[in-house]
C-alpha positions in Angstrom: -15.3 -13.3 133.5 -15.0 -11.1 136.8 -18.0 -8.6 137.4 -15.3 -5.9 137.4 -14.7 -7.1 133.6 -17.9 -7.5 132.4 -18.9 -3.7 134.0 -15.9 -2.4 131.6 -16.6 -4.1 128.6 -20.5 -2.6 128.8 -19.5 0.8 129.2 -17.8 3.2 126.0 -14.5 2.8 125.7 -12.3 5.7 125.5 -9.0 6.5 124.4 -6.4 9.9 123.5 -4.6 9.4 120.2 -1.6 11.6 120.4 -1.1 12.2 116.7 2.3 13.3 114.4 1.6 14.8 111.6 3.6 15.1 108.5 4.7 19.1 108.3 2.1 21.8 107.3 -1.2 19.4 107.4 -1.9 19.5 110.8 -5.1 21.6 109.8 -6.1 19.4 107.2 -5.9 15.8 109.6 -7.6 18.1 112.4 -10.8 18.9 109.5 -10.6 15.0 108.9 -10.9 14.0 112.3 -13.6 16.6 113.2 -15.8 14.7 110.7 -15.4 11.0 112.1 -18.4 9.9 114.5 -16.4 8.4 117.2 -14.1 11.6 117.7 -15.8 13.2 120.5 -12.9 16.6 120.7 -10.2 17.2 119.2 -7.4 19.9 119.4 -4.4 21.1 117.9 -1.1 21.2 120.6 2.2 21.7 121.0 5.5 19.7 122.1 5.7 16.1 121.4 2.4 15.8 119.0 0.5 18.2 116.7 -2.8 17.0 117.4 -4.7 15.5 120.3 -8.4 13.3 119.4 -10.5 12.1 122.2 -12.5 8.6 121.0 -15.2 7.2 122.3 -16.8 3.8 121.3 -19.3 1.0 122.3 -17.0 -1.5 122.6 -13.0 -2.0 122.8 -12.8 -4.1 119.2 -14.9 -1.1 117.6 -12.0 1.3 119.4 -9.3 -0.8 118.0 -11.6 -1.2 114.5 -11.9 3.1 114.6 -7.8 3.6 115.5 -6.5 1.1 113.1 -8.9 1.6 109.9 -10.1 5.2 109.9 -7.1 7.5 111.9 -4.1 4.9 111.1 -5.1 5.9 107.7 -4.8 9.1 107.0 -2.0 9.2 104.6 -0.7 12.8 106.3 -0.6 11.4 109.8 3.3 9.8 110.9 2.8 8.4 114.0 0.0 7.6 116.8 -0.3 7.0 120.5 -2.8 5.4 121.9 -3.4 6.5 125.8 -6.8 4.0 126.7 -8.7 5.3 129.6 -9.2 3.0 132.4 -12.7 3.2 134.9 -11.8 5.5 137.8 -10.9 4.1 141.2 -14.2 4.8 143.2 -16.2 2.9 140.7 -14.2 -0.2 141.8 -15.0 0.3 145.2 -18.8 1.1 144.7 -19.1 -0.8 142.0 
């Protein structure tokens, strides 16, 4: 493994989930998220998605573990995307 890959698997992981939600529960998936560990913000929007959740987690197979088991499971939420945050530029350089 490169030393640029092993630096950004031993830092969090973080990730957006743009979130659908089935009509008039936005409030209720936004109460549910609010009480999961690993969702560091989260905010109701508008345009393409009702709900915006930022994650944060030890470890990209706990990320994937978080997305897939606790928010894929909501029963009111329609449809997820998943925007992964990458390690900014200047930590490559100085890294």
């Amino acid at each position: 493994m490169k030393r640029d890959e092993e630096y950004c698997l031993s830092q969090l992981q973080r990730a957006y989930v743009l979130i659908i939600c089935k009509s008039g529960t936005e409030q209720g998936v936004l109460e549910e998220l609010k009480s999961l560990y690993f969702v560091k913000e989260v905010a109701k929007t508008f345009g393409r998605c009702d709900i915006l959740a930022k994650i944060e987690t030890k470890d990209i197979g706990e990320l994937r573990g978080v997305i897939d088991f606790k928010i894929r499971t909501i029963p009111e939420i329609e449809s997820t995307t998943i925007l992964m945050c990458m390690k900014p530029f200047s930590e490559f350089l100085f890294a």
